[in-house]
C-alpha positions, 0 to 999 in steps of 0.5 A, a space after each residue: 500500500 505505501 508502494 503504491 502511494 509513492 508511486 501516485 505521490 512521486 508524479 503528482 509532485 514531479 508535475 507541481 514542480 514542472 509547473 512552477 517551473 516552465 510558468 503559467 504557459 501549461 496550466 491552462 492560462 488563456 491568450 487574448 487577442 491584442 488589437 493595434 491602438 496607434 492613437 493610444 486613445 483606448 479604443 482599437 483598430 479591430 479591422 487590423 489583424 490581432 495578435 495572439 498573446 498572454 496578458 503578461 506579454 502584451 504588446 506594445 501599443 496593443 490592448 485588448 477587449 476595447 470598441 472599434 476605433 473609426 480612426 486609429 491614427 486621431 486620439 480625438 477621434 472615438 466612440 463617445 468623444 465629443 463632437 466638434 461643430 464644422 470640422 467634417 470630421 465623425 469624432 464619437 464614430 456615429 457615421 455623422 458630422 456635427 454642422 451649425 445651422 441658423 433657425 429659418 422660421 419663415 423659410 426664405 433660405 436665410 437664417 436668424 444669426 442668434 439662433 444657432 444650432 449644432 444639428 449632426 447630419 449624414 452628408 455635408 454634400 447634400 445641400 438639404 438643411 433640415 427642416 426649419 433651417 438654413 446653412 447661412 445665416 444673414 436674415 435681419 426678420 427671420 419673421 417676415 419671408 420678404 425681408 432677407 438679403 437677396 430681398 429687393 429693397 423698396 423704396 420708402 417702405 420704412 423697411 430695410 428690406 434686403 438687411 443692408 442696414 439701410 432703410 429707404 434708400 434710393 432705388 439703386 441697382 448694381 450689376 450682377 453679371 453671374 446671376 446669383 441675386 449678389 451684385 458687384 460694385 458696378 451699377 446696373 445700366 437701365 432695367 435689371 440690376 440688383 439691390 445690394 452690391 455684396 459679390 466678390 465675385 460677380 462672374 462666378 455664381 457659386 461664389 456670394 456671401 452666405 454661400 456653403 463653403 466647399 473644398 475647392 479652391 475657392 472663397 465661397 462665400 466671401 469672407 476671405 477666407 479659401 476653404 475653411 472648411 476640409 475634408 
């Protein structure tokens, strides 16, 4: 009977020491799968190929069980970051970029400037505001769908009918060789003409104040400034 319990004790013991001694690796420890975090912002590339390792040799610039990083190469960009306005860029990854727009309650394309609204939207190329809104803003009556600034001014209205500031000015007209509603500085010869003189631009029709800025080159809407707004 003793024989027999040294025979049983001797390799248990054997084996307990064979584990002390070549590590954790045979008693049964799992591997994770380490997912690349080249911005080390917490959240990973999980597209990229994960790397198979013990939690005591993780990888550096590695980690594991993290959600989907939609740009591993921008630490502000992740789920949950917050989202800055007018930058075209996802940051919380919802698929959706953060644009201000201007209340248009009376729905004439130009927005009250002192009510501004982050809304997040799908495609800045889509030139649909939501609902109720406008991209620009300019509007001094947002109450009133003939008060904007590609309004015609009316002479002796008691009303600055195109937000020029001016109220009741002399029915003047200036050319607009483009034909964006926005005139140049020249006057208009005879019939036709414009009542305000805001174009930067009066041969270029996508380029007049209260433009959607775009990437291309150019300085919509003349604020002097080439595409403040990137991709």
């Amino acid at each position: 009977m003793k024989k027999r319990i040294i025979n049983i004790g001797i390799p248990l013991t054997l084996l307990v020491v064979a584990i002390f001694i070549i590590g954790p690796a045979c008693s049964g420890e799992p591997t994770y799968r380490w997912y690349p975090d080249m911005d080390d912002d917490g959240y990973a590339d999980t597209s990229a190929t994960p790397i198979e390792a013990y939690l005591a040799d993780q990888p550096a610039g590695y980690i594991r069980g993290a959600q989907a990083d939609c740009d591993d190469t921008n630490a502000d960009v992740y789920p949950g970051a917050t989202e800055i306005p007018d930058n075209l860029t996802d940051e919380d990854c919802n698929g959706k970029i953060a644009i201000t727009f201007y209340a248009d309650k009376d729905e004439d394309g130009f927005g009250n400037p002192d009510s501004p609204v982050i809304i997040e939207i799908d495609d800045y190329n889509n030139d649909d505001a939501p609902n109720g809104y406008s991209w620009v803003a300019g509007d001094c009556d947002d109450s009133n769908v003939a008060i904007n600034p590609l309004a015609e001014e009316i002479y002796n209205n008691g009303m600055d009918d195109n937000c020029n500031g001016e109220t009741d000015i002399d029915d003047v007209k200036y050319k607009d060789a483009d034909g964006d509603g926005y005139g140049s500085t020249t006057f208009a010869d005879g019939d036709g003409g414009v009542s305000n003189n805001l174009d930067c631009d009066d041969s270029n029709a996508k380029v007049h104040p209260y433009a959607k800025e775009v990437l291309d080159g150019l300085d919509n809407d003349c604020d002097g400034t080439i595409d403040e707004i990137s991709f």
